[in-house]
N, CA, C and O atoms as CSV, one atom per row, in Angstrom:
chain,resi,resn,atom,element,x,y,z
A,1,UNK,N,N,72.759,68.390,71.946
A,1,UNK,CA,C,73.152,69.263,70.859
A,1,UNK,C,C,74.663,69.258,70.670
A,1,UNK,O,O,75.187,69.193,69.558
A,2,UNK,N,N,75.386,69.335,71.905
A,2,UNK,CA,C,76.965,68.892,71.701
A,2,UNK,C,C,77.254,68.099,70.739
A,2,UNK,O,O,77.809,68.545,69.734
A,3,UNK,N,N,76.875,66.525,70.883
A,3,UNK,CA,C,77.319,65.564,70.112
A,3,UNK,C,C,76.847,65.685,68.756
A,3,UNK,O,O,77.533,65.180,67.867
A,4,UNK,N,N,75.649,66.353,68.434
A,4,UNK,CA,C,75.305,66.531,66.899
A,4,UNK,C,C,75.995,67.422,66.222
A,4,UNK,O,O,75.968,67.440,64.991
A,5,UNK,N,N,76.856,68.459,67.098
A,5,UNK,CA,C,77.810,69.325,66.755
A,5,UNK,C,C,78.990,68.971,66.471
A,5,UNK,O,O,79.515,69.408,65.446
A,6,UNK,N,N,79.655,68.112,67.309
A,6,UNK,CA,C,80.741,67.289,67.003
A,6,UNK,C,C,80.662,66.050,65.875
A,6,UNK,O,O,81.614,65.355,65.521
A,7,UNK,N,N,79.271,65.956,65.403
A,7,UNK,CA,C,79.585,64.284,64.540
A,7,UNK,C,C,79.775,65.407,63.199
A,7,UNK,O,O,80.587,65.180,62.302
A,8,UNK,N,N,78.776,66.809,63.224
A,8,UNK,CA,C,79.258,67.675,62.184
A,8,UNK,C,C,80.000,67.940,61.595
A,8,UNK,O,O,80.147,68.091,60.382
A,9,UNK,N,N,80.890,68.080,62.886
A,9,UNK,CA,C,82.688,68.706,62.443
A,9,UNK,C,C,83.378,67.639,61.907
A,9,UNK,O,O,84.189,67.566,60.983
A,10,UNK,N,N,82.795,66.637,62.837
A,10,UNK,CA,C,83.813,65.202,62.044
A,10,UNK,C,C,83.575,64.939,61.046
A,10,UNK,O,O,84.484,64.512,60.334
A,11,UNK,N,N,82.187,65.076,60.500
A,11,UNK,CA,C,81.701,64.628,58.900
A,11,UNK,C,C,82.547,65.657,57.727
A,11,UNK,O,O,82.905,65.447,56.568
A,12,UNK,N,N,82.632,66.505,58.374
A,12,UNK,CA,C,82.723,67.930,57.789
A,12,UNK,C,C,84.313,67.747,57.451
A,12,UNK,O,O,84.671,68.028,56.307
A,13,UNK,N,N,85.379,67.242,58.490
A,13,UNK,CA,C,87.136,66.583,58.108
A,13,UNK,C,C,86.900,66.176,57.587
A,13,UNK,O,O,87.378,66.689,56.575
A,14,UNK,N,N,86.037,64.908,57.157
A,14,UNK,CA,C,86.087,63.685,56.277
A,14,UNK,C,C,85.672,64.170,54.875
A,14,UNK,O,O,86.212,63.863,53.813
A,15,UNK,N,N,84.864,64.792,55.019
A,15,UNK,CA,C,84.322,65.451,53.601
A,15,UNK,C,C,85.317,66.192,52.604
A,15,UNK,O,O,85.256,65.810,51.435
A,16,UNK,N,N,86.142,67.108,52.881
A,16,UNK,CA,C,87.560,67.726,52.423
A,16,UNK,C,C,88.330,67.008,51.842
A,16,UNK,O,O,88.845,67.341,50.775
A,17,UNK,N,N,88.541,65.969,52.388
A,17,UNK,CA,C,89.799,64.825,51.926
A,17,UNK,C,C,89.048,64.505,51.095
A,17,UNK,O,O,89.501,64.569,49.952
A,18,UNK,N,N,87.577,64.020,51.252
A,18,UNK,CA,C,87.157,63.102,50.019
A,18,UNK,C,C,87.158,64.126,48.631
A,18,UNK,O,O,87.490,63.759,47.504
A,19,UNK,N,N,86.854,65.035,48.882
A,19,UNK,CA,C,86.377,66.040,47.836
A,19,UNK,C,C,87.446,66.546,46.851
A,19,UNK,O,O,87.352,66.945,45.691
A,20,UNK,N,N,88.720,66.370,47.864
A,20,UNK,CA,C,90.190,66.590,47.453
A,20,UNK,C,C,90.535,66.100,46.293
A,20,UNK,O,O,90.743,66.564,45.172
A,21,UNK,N,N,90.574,63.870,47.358
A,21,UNK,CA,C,90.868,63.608,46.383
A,21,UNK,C,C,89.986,63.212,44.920
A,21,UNK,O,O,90.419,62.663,43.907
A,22,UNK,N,N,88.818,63.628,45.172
A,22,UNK,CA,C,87.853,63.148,44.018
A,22,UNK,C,C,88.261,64.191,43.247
A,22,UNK,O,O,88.748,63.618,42.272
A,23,UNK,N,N,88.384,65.523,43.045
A,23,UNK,CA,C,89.125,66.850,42.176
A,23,UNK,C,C,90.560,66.440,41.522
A,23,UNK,O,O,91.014,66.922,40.484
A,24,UNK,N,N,91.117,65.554,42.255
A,24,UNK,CA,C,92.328,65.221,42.015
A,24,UNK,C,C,92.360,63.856,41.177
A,24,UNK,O,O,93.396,63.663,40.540
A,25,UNK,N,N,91.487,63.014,41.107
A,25,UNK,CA,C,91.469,61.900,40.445
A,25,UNK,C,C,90.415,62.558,38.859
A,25,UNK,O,O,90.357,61.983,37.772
A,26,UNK,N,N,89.790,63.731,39.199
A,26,UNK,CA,C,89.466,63.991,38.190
A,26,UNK,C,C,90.277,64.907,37.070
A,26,UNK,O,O,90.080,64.897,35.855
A,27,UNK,N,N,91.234,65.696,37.799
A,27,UNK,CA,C,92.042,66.441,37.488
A,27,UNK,C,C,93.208,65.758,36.139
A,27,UNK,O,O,93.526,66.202,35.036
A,28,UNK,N,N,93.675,64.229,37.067
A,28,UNK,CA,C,94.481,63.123,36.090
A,28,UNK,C,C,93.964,62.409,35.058
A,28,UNK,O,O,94.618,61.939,34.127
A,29,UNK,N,N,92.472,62.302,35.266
A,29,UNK,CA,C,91.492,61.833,34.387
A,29,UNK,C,C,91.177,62.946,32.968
A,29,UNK,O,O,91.078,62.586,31.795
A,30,UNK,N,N,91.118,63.683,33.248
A,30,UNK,CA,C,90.920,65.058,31.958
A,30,UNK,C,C,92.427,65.086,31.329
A,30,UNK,O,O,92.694,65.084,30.127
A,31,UNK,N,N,93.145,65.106,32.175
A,31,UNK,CA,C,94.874,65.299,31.375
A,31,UNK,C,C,94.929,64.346,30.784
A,31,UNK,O,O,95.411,64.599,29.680
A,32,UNK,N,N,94.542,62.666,30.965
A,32,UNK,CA,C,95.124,61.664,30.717
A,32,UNK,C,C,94.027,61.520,28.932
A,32,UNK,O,O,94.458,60.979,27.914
A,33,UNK,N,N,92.716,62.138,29.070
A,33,UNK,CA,C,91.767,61.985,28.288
A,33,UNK,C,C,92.006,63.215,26.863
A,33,UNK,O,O,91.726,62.908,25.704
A,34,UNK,N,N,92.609,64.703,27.298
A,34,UNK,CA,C,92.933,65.316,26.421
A,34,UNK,C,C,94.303,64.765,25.632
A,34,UNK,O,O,94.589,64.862,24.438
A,35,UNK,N,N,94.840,64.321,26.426
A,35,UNK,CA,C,95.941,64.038,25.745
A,35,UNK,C,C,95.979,62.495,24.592
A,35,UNK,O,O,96.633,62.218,23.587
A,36,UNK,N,N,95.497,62.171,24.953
A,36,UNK,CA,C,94.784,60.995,23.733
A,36,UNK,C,C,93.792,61.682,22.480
A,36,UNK,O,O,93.899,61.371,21.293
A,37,UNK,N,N,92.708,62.788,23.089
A,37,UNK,CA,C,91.853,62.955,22.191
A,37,UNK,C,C,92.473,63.720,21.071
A,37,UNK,O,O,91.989,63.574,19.949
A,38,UNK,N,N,93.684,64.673,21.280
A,38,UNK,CA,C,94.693,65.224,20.494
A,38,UNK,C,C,95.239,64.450,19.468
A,38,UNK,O,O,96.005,65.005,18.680
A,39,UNK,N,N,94.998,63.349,19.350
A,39,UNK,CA,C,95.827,62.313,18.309
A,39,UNK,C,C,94.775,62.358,17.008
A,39,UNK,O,O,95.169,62.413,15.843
A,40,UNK,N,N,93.454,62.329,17.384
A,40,UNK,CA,C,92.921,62.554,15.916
A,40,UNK,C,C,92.508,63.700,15.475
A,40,UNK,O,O,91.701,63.726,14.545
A,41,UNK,N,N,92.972,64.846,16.045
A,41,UNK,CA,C,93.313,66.589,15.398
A,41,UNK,C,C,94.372,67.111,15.022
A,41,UNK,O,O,95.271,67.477,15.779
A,42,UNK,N,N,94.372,67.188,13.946
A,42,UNK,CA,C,95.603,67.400,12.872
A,42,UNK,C,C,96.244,68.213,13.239
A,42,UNK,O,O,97.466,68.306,13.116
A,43,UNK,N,N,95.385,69.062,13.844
A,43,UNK,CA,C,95.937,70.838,13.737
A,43,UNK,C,C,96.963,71.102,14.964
A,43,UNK,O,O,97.609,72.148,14.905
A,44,UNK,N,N,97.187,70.164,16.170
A,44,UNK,CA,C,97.153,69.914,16.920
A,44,UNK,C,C,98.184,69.093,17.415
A,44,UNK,O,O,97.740,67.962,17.614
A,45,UNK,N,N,99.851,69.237,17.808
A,45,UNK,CA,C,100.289,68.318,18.020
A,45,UNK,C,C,100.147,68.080,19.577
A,45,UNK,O,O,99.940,69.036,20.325
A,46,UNK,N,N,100.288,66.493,20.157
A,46,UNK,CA,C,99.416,65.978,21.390
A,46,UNK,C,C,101.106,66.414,22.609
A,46,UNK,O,O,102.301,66.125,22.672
A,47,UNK,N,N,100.317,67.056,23.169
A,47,UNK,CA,C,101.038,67.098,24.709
A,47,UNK,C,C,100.618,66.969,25.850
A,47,UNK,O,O,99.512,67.251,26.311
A,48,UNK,N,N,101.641,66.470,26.395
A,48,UNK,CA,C,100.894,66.018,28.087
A,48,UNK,C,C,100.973,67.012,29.203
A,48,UNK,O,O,102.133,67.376,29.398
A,49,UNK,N,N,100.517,67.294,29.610
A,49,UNK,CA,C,100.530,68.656,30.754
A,49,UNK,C,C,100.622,67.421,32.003
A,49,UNK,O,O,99.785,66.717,32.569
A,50,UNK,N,N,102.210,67.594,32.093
A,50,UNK,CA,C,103.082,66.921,33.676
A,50,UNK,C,C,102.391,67.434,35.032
A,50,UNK,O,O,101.979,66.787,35.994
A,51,UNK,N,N,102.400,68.402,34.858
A,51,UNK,CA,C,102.440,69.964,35.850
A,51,UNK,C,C,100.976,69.144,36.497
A,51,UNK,O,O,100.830,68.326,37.405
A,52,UNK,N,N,99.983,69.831,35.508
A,52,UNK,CA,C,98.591,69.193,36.129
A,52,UNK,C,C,98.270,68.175,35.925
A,52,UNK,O,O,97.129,68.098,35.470
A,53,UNK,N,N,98.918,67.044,36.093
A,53,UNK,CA,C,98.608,65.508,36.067
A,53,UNK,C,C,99.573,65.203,37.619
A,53,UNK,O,O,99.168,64.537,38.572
A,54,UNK,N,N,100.667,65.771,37.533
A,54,UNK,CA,C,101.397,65.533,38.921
A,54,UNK,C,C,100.318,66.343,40.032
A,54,UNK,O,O,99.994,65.720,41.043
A,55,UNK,N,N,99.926,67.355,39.875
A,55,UNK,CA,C,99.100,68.417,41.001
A,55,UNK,C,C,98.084,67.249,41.361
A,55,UNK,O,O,98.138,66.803,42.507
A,56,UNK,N,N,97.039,66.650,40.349
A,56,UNK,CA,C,96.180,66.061,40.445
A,56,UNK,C,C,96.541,64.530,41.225
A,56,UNK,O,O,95.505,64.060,41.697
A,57,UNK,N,N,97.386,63.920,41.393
A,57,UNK,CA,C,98.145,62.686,41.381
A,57,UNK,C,C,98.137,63.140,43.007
A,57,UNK,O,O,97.335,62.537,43.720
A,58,UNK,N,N,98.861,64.017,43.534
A,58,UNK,CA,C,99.125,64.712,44.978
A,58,UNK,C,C,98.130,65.064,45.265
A,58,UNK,O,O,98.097,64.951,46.490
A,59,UNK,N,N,97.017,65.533,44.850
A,59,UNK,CA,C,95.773,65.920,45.363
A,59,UNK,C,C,94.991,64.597,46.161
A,59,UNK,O,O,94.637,64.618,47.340
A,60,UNK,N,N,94.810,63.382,45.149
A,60,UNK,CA,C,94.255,62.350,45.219
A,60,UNK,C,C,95.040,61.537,46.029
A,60,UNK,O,O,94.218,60.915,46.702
A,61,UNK,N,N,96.103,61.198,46.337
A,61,UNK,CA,C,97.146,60.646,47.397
A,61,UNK,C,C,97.326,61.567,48.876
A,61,UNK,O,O,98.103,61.386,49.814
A,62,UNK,N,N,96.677,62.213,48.743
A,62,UNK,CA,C,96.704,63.173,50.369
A,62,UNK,C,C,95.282,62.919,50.564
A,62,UNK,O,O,94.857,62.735,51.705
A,63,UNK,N,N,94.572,62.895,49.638
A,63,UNK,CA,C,92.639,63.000,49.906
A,63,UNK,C,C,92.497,61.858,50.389
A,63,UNK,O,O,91.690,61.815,51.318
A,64,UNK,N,N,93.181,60.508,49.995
A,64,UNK,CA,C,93.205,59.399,49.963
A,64,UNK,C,C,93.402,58.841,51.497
A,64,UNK,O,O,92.771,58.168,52.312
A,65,UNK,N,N,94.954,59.691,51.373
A,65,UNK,CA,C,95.975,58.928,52.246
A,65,UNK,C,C,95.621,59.537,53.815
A,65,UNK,O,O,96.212,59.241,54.853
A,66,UNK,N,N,94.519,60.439,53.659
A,66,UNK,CA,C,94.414,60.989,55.036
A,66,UNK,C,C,92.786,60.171,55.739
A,66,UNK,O,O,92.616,59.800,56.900
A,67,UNK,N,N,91.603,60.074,54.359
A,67,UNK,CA,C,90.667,59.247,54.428
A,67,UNK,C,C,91.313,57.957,55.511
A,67,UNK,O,O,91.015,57.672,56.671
A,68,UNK,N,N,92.313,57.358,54.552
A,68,UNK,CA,C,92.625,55.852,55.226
A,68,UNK,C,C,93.350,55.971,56.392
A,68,UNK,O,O,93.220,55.122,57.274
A,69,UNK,N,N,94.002,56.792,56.502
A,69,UNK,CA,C,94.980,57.062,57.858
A,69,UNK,C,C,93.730,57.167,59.039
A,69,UNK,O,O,93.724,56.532,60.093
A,70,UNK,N,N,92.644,58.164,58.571
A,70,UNK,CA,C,91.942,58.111,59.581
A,70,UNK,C,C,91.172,56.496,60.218
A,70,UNK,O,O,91.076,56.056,61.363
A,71,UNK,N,N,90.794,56.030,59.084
A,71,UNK,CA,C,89.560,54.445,59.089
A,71,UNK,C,C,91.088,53.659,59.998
A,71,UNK,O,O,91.025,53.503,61.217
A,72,UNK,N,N,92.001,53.356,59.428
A,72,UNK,CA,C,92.931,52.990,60.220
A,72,UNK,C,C,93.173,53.338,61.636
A,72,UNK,O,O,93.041,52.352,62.360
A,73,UNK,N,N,93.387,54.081,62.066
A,73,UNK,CA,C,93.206,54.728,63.385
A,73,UNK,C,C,91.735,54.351,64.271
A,73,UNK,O,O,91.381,53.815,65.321
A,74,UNK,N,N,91.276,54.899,63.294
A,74,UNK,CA,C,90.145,54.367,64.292
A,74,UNK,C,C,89.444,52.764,64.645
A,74,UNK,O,O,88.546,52.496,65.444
A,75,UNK,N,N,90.053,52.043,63.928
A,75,UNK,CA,C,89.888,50.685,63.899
A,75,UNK,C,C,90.740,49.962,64.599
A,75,UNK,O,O,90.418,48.891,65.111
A,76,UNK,N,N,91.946,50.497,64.691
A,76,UNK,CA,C,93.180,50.491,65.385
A,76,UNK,C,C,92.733,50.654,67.064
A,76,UNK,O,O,93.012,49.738,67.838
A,77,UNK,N,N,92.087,51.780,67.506
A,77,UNK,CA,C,91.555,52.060,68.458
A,77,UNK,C,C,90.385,51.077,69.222
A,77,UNK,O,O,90.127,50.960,70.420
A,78,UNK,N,N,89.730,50.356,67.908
A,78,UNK,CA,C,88.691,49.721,68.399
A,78,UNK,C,C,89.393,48.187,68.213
A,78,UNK,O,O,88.432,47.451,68.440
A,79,UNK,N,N,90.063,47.681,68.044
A,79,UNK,CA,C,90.961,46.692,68.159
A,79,UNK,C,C,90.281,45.774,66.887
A,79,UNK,O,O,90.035,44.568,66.925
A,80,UNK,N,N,90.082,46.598,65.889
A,80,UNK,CA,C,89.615,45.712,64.221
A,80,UNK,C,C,90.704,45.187,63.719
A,80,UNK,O,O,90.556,44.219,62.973
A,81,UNK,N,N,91.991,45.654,63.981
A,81,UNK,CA,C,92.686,45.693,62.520
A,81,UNK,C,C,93.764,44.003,63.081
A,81,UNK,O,O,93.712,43.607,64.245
A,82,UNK,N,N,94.573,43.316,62.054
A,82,UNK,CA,C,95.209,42.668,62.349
A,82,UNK,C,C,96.195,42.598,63.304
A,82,UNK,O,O,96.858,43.582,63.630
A,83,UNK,N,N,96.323,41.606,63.732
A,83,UNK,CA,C,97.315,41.145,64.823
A,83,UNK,C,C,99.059,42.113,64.804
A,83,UNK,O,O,99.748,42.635,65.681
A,84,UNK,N,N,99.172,41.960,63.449
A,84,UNK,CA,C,100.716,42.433,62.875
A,84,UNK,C,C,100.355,44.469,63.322
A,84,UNK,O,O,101.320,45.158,63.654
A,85,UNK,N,N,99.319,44.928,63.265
A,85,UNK,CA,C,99.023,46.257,63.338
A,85,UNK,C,C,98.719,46.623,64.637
A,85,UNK,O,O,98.785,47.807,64.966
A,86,UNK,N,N,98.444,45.891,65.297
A,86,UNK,CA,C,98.271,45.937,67.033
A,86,UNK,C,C,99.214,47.196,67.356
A,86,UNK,O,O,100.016,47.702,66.571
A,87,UNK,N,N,98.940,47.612,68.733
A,87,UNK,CA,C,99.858,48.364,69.297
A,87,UNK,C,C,100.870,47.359,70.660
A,87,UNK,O,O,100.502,46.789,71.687
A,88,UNK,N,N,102.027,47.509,70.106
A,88,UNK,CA,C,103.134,46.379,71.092
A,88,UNK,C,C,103.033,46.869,72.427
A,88,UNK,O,O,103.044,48.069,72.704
A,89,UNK,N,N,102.887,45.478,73.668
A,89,UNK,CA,C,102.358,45.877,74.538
A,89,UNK,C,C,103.834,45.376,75.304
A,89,UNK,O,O,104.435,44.340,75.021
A,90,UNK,N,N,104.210,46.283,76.237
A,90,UNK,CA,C,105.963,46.238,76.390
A,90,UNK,C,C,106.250,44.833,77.504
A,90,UNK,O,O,105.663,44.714,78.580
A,91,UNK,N,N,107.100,44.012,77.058
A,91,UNK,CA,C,106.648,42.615,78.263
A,91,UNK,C,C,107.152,43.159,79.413
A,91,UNK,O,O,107.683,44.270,79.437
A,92,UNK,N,N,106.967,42.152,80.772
A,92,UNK,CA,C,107.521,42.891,82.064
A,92,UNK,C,C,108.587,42.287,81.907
A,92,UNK,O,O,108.851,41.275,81.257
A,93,UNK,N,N,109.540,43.314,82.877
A,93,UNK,CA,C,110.795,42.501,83.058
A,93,UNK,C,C,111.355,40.767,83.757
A,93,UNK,O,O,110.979,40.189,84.777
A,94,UNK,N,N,112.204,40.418,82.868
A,94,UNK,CA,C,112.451,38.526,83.728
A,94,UNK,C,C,112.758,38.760,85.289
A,94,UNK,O,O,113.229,39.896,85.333
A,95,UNK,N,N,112.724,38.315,86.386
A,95,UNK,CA,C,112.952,38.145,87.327
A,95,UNK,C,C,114.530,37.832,87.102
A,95,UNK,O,O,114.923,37.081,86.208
A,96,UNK,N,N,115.148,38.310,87.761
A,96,UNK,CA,C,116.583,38.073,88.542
A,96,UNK,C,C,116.841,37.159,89.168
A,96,UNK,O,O,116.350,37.159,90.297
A,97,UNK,N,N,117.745,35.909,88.756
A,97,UNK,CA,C,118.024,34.723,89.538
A,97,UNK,C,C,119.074,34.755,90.737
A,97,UNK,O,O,119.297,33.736,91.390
């Protein structure tokens, strides 16, 4: 029961970030979509709302950037990732002539 408790919690981190940034990619997606659909309503001159297109932009780059930080890490750990990403293993010292 431990470990089904713990894969919980872990599903449960991972889930937040994703959810984050999916709110946040939807967030830039509606700003980016009102602000076009404004061009064929007269009544209506078209503005871009910065504010919530930047909020949304940071939402989706932290949801993102914490998703991959994690898959990284843990691949990192299991020795997946490329050679250049390794962890440097310190050489021994030269012998003294």
């Amino acid at each position: 029961m431990k470990l089904v408790t713990a894969r919980l919690i872990a599903v449960i981190i991972l889930v937040i970030p994703g959810l984050l940034a999916c709110f946040g990619f939807l967030r830039m997606k509606n700003e980016v979509f009102h602000y076009f659909s404004d061009f064929g309503n007269d009544a209506v001159v078209p503005d871009f709302q910065w504010l919530s297109f930047l909020l949304g932009l940071i939402m989706f780059a932290a949801g993102a950037g914490f998703i991959g930080g994690w898959i990284f890490f843990r691949d990192r750990k299991r020795n997946y990732v490329a050679t250049r990403f390794r962890e440097k293993k310190p050489r021994p010292p030269k012998p003294q002539a």
